[in-house]
Legacy VTK file of the C-alpha trace (Angstrom):
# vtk DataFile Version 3.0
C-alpha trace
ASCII
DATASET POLYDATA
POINTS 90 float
2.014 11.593 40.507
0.130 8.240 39.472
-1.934 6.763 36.750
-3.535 4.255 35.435
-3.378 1.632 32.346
-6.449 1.707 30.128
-7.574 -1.499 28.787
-6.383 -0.579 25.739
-2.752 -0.128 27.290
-2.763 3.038 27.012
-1.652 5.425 29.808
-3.046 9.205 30.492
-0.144 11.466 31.590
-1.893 14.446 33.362
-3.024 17.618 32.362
-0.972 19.458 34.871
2.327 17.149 33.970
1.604 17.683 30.379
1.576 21.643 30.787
4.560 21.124 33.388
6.400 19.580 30.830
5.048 21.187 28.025
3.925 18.434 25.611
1.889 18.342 22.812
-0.641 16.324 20.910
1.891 14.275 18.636
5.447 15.106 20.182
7.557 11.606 20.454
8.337 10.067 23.999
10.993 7.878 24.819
9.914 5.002 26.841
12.726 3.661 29.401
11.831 0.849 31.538
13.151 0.496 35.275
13.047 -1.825 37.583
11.176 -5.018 36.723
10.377 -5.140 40.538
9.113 -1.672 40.515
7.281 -1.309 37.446
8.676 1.781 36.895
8.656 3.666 33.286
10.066 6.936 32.343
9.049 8.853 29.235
11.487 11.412 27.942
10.965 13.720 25.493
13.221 15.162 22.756
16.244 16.637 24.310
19.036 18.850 23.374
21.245 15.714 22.644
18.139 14.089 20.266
18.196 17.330 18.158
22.115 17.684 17.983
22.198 14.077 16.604
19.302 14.786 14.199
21.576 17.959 12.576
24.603 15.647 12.471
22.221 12.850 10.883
20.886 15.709 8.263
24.383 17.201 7.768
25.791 13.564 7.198
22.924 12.505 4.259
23.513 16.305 2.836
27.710 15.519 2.402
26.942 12.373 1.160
24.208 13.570 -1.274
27.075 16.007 -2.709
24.686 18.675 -1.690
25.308 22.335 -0.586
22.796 23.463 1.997
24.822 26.966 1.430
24.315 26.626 -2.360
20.650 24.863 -2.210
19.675 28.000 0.083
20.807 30.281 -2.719
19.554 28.876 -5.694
15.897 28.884 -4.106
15.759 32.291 -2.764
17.036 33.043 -6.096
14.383 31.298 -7.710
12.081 32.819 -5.343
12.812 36.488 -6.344
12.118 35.532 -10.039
8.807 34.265 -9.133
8.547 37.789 -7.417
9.291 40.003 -10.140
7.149 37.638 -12.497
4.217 38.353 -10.347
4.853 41.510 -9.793
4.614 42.469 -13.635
1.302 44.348 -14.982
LINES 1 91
90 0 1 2 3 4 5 6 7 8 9 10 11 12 13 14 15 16 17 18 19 20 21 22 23 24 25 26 27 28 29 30 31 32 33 34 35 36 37 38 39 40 41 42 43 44 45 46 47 48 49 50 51 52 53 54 55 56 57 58 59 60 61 62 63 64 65 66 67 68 69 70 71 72 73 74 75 76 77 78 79 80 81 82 83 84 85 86 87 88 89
């Protein structure tokens, strides 16, 4: 599969790749660039590894926050249910 370069430098990745692939308006592509010689460039999407070092990125700012995701969870469902009953009063 080919395209082409707009001359705004922008490149159209084709319907049927896009549904192949199954990207979206918005998601974030990797760009990795081959062979001078060849002009070749790969986009990659997200992968498994990507999301695994997001977590451990999230997990790392939570510990050194000092915060409890357990805790954190807890405290806003339990907020939550108060705002339920509250509303739920005639």
């Amino acid at each position: 599969m080919t395209t082409r370069l707009s001359t705004k430098g922008q490149v159209v990745i084709p319907a049927s790749a896009r549904r192949r692939l199954r990207l979206n308006p918005g998601d974030q592509l990797s760009i990795e660039l081959g062979s001078v010689r060849d002009r070749t460039l790969i986009l990659r999407g997200p992968g498994p590894d990507d999301l695994e070092q997001r977590l451990a990125k999230g997990a790392e700012w939570l510990r050194r926050q000092r915060i409890s995701l357990v805790e954190s969870l807890h405290r806003d469902r339990e907020r939550e249910r108060i705002s339920e009953k509250n509303r739920r009063r005639p």
